[in-house]
N, C-alpha and C positions, 0 to 999 in steps of 0.2 A: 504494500500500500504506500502511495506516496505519502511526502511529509506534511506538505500540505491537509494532504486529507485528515492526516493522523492528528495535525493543529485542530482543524474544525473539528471533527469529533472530539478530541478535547474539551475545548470551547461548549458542545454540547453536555458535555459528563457534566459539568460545572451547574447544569441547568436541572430542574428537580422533575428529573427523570422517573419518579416515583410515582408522579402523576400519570391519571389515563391518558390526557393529553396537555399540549404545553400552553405555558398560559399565552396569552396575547402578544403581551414583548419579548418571550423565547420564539413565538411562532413564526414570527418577522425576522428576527434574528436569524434564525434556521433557514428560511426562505432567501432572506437576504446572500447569507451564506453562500447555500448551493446556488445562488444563479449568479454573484460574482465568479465562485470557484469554474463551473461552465464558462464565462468568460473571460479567463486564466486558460483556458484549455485543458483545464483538468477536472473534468467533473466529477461530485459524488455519486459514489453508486448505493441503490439501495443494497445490493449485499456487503458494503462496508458499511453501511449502518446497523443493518442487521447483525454483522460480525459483531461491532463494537457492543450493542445494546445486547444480545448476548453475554458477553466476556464481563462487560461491567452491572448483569445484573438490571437491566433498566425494563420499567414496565412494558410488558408485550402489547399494549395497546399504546403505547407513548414511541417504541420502537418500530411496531406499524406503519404508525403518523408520517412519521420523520421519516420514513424510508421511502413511502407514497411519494413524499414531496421530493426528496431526490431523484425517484425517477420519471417522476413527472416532469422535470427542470432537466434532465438527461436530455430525454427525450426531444424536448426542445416544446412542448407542451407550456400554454400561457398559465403562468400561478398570479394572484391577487398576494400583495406584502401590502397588508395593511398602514403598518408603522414603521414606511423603509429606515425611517431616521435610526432605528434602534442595532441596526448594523453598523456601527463604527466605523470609523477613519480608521481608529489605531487597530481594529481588527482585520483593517481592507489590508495596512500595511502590514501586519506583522504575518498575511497568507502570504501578498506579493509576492515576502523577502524569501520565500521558501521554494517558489516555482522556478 
C-alpha cells in the first residue's frame, strides 16, 4: 500500500471509528480525502479500507461507509462533500509530501 494511502487511513483511525457511521465533519473529511488523493493519482481503494478497518478493529458498518465512498470516488462517480472546508491545507500538504 502506498504511503500516502497509509497517511489517510491514519488520518481516518484518528476518527471514532466506533461509530455506525461518521459524523458530518469526519464524513467530509473522508470525502474530501479520497477525491484529492484520486487527484494525486493515487486513489483509495475500498479494499485498503476494508484492510485497515479490519486490522484496527473499526465498526463494520462505519468500514462499509468509508469504503462505499472510496470506491465511488475511484470510480470516478460524483460524491456530494458537504463541508469541503473540513479537509485541511495542512492535511492537503502533508499527503502531497508523500506522492
Amino acid at each position: 500500500m502506498p504511503a500516502v494511502i497509509e497517511k489517510a487511513l491514519d488520518y481516518i483511525s484518528g476518527m471514532n471509528t466506533s461509530a455506525s457511521t461518521p459524523q458530518p465533519m469526519d464524513e467530509s473529511t473522508v470525502k474530501g480525502m479520497f477525491k484529492y488523493l484520486k487527484e494525486l493519482g493515487v486513489p483509495a481503494s475500498a479494499t485498503y479500507v476494508k484492510e485497515r478497518g479490519a486490522q484496527e478493529g473499526w465498526s463494520p458498518e462505519f468500514t462499509a461507509k468509508v469504503a462505499g465512498w472510496a470506491e465511488k470516488i475511484e470510480s470516478g462517480n460524483r460524491i456530494v462533500i458537504k463541508n469541503p472546508e473540513y479537509f485541511s491545507s495542512y492535511m492537503k500538504e502533508q499527503l502531497r509530501e508523500l506522492v
